[in-house]
Chimera marker file (.cmm) of the C-alpha trace (Angstrom):
<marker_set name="trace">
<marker id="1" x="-64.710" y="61.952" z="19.309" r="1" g="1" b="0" radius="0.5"/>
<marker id="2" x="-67.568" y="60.906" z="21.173" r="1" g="1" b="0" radius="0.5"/>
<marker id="3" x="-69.887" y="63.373" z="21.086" r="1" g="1" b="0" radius="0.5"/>
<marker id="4" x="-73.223" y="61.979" z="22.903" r="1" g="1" b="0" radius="0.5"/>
<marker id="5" x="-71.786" y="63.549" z="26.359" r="1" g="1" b="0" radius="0.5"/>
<marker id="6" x="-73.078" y="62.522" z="29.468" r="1" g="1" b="0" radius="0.5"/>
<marker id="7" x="-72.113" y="64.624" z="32.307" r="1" g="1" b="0" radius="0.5"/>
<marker id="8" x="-73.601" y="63.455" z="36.333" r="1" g="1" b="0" radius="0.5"/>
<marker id="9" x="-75.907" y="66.225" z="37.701" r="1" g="1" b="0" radius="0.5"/>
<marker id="10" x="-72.578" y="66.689" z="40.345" r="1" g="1" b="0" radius="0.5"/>
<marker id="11" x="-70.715" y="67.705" z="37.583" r="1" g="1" b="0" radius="0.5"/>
<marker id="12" x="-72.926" y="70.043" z="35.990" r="1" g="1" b="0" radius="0.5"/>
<marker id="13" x="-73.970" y="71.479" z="39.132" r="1" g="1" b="0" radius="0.5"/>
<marker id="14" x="-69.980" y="71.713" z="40.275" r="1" g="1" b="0" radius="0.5"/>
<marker id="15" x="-69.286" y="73.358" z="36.799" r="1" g="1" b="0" radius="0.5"/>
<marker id="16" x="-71.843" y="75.732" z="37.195" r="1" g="1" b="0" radius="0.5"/>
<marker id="17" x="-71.628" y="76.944" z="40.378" r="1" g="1" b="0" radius="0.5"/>
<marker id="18" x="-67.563" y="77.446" z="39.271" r="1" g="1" b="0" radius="0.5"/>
<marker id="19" x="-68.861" y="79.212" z="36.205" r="1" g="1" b="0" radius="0.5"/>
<marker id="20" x="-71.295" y="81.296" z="38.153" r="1" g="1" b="0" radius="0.5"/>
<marker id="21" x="-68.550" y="82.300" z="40.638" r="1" g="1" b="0" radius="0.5"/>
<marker id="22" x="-66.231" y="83.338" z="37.353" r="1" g="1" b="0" radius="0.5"/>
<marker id="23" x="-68.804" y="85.455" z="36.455" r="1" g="1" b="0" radius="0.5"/>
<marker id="24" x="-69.347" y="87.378" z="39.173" r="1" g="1" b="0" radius="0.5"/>
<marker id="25" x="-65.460" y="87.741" z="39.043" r="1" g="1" b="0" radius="0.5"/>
<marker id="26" x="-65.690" y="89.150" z="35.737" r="1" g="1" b="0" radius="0.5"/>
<marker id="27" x="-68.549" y="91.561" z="36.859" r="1" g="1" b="0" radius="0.5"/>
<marker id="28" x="-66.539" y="92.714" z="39.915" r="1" g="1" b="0" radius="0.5"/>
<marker id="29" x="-63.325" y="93.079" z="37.658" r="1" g="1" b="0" radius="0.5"/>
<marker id="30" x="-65.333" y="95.600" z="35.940" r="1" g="1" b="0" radius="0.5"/>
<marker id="31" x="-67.045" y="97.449" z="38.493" r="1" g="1" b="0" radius="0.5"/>
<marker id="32" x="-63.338" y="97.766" z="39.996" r="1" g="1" b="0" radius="0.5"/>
<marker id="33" x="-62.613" y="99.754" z="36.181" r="1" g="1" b="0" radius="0.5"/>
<marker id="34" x="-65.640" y="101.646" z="36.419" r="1" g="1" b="0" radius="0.5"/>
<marker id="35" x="-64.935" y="102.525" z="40.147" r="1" g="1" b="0" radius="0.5"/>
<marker id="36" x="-61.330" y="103.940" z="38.644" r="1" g="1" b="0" radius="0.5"/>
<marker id="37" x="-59.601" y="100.829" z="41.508" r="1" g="1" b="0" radius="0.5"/>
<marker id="38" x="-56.006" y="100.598" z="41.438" r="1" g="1" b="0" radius="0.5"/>
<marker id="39" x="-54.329" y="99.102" z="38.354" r="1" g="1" b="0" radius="0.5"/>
<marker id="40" x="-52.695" y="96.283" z="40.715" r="1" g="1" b="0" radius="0.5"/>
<marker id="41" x="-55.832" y="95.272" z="42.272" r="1" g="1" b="0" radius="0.5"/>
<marker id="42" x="-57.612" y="95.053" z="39.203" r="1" g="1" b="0" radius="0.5"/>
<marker id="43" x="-54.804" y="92.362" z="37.783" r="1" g="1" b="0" radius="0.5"/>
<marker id="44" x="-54.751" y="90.550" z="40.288" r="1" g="1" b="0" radius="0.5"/>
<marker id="45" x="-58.558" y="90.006" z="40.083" r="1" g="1" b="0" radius="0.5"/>
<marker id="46" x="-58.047" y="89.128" z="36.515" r="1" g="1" b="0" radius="0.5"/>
<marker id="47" x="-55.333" y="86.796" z="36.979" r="1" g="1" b="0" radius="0.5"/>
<marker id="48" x="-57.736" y="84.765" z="39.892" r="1" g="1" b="0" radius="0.5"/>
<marker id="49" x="-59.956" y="84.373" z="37.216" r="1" g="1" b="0" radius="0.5"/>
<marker id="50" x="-57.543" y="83.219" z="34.600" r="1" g="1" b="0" radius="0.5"/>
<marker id="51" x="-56.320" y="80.926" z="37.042" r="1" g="1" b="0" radius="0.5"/>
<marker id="52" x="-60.364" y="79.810" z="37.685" r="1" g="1" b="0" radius="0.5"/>
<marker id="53" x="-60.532" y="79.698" z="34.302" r="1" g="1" b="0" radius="0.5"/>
<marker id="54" x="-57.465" y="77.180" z="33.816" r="1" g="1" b="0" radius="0.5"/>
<marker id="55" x="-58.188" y="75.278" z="36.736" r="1" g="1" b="0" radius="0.5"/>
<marker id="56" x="-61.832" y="74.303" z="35.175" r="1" g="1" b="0" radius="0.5"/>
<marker id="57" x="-60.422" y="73.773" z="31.805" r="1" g="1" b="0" radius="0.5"/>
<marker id="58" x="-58.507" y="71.291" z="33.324" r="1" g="1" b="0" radius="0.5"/>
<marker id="59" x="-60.802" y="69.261" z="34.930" r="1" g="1" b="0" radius="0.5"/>
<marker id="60" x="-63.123" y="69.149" z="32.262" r="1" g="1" b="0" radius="0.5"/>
<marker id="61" x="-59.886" y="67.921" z="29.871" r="1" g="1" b="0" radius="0.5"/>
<marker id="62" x="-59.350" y="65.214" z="32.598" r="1" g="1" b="0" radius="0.5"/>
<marker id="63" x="-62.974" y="63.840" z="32.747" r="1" g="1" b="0" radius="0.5"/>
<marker id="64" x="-62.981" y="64.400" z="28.541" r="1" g="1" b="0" radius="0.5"/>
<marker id="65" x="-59.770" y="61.621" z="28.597" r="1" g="1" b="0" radius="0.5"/>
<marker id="66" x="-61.151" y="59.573" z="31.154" r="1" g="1" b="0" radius="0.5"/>
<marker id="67" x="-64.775" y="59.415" z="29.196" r="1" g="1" b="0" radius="0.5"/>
<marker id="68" x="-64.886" y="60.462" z="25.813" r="1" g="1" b="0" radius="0.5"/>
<marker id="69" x="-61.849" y="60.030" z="25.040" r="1" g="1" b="0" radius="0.5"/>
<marker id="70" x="-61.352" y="56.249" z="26.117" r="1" g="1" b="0" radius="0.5"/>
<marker id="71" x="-64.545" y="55.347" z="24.284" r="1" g="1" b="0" radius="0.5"/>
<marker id="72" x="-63.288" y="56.464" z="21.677" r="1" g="1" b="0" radius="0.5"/>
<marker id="73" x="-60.484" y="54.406" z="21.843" r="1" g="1" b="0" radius="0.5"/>
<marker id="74" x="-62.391" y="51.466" z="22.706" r="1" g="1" b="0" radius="0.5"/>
<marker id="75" x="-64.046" y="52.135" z="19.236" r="1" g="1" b="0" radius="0.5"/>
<marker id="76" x="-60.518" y="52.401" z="17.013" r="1" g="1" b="0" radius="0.5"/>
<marker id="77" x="-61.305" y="56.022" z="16.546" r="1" g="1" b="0" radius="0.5"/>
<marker id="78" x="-57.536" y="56.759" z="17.292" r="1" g="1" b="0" radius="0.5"/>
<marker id="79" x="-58.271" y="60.230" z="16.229" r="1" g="1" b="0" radius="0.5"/>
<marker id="80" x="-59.269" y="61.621" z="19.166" r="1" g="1" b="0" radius="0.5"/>
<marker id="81" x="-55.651" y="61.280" z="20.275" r="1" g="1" b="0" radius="0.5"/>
<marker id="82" x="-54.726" y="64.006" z="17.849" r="1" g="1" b="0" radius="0.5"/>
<marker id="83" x="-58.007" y="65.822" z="19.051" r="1" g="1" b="0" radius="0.5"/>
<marker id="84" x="-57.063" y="65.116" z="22.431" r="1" g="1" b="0" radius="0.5"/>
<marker id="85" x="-53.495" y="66.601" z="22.544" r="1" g="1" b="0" radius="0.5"/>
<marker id="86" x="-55.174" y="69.866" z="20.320" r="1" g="1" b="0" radius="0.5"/>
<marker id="87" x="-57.125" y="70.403" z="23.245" r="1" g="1" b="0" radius="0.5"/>
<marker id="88" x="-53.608" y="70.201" z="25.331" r="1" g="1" b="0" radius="0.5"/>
<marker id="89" x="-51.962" y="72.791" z="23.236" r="1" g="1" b="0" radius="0.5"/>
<marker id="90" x="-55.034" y="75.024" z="23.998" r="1" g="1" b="0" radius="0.5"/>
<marker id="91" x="-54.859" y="75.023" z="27.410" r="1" g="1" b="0" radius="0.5"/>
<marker id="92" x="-51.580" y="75.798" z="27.879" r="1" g="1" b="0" radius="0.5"/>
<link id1="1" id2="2" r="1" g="1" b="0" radius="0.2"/>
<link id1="2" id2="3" r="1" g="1" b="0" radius="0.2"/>
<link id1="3" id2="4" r="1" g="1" b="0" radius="0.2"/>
<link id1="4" id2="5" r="1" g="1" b="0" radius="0.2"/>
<link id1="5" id2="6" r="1" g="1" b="0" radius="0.2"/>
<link id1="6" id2="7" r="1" g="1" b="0" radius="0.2"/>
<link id1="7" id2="8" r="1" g="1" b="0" radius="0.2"/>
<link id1="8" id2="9" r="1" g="1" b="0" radius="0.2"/>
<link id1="9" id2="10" r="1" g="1" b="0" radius="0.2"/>
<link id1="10" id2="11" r="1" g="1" b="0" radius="0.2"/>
<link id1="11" id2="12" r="1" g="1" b="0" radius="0.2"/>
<link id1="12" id2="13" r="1" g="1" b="0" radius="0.2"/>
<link id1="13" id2="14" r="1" g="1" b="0" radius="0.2"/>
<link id1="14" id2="15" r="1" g="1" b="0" radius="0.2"/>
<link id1="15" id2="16" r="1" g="1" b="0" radius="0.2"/>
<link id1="16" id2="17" r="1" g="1" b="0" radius="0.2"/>
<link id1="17" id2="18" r="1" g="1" b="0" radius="0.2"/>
<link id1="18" id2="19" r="1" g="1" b="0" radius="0.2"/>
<link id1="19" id2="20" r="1" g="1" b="0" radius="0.2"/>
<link id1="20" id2="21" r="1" g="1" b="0" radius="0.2"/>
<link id1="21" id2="22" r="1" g="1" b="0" radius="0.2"/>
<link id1="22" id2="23" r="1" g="1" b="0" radius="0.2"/>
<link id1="23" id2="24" r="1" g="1" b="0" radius="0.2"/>
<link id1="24" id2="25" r="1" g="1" b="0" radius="0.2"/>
<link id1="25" id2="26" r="1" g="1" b="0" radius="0.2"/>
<link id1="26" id2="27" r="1" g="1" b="0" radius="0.2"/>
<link id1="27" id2="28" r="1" g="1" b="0" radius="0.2"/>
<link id1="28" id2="29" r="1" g="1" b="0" radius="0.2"/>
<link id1="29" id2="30" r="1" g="1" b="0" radius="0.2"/>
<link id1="30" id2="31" r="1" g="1" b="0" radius="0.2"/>
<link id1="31" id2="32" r="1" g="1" b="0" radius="0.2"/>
<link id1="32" id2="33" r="1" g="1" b="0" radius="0.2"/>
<link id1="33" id2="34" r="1" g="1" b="0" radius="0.2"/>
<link id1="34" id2="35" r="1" g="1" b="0" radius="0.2"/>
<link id1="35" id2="36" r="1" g="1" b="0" radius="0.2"/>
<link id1="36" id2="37" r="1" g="1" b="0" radius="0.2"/>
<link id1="37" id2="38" r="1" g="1" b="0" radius="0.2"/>
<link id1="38" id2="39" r="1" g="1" b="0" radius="0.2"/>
<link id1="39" id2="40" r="1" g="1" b="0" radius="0.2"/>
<link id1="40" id2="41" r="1" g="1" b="0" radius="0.2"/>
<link id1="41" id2="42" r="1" g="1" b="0" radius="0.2"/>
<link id1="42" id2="43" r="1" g="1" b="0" radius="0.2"/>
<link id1="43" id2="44" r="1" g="1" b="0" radius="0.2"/>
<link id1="44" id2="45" r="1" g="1" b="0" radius="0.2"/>
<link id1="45" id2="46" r="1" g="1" b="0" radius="0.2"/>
<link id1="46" id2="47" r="1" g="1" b="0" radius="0.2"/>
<link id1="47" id2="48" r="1" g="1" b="0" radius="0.2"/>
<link id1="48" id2="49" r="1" g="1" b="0" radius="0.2"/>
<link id1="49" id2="50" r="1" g="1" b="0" radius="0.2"/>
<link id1="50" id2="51" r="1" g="1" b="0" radius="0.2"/>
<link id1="51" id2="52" r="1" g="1" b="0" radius="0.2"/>
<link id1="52" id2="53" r="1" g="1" b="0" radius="0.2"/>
<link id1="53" id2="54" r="1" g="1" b="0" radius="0.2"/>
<link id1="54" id2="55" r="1" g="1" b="0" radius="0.2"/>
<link id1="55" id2="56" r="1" g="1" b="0" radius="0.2"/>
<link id1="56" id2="57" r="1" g="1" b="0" radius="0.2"/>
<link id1="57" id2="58" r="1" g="1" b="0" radius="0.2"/>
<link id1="58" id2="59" r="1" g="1" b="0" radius="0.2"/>
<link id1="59" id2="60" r="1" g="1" b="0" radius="0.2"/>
<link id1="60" id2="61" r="1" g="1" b="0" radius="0.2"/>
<link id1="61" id2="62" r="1" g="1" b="0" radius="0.2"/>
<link id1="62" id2="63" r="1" g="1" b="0" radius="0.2"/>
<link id1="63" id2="64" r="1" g="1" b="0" radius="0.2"/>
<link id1="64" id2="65" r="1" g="1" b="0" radius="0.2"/>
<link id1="65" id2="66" r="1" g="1" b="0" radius="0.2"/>
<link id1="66" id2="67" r="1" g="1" b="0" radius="0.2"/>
<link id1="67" id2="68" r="1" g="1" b="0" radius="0.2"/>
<link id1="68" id2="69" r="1" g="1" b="0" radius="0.2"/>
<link id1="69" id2="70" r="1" g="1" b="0" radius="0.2"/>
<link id1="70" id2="71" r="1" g="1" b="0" radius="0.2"/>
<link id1="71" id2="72" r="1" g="1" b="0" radius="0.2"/>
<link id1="72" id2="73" r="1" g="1" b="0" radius="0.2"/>
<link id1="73" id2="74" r="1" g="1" b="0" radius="0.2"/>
<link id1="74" id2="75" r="1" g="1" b="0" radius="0.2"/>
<link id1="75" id2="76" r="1" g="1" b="0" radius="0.2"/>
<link id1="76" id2="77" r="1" g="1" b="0" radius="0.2"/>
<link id1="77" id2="78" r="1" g="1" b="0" radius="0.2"/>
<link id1="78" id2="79" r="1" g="1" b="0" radius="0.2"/>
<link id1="79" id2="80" r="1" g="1" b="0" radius="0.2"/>
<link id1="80" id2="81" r="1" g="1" b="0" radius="0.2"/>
<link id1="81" id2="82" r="1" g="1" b="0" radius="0.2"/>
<link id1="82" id2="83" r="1" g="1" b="0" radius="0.2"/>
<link id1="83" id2="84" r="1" g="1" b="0" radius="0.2"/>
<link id1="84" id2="85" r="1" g="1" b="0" radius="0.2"/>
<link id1="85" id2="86" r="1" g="1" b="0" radius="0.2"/>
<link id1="86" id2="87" r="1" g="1" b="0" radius="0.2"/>
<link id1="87" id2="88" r="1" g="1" b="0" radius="0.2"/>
<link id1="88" id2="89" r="1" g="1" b="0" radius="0.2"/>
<link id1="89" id2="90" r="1" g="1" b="0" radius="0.2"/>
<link id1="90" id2="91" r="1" g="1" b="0" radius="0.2"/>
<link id1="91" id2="92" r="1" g="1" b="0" radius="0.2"/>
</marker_set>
């Protein structure tokens, strides 16, 4: 696979702010433990962040396909299909 990446400063800056806002999930999850919160609000906190999580994954699979991926392709290096549907399993 391609792996000179070159991501817009929109994307970076949209992936980190995401990324920043996942963190402070994370850091609130475990204030919420340390605070002795409720089991069920604690899991639901951790399952907005899994979806966060997911949700990001995704989009950076989508612009890896429609970038990397299709350079690649462009190139005959076929293998990134294989690499490609790897990353698929993974995210599931």
């Amino acid at each position: 696979m391609n792996k000179d990446v070159i991501r817009t400063s929109l994307e970076k800056k949209s992936y980190t702010n995401r990324l920043n806002r996942i963190e402070g999930q994370i850091r609130g999850i475990n204030k919420m433990i340390e605070d002795d919160r409720n089991c069920a609000d604690i899991l639901v906190q951790i399952s907005a962040v899994n979806s966060a999580l997911k949700s990001l994954g995704q989009e950076l699979l989508e612009n890896h396909m429609k970038t990397c991926m299709v350079n690649d392709i462009k190139n005959e290096r076929l293998e990134s299909i294989d690499e490609v549907m790897d990353l698929c399993r993974k995210l599931v």
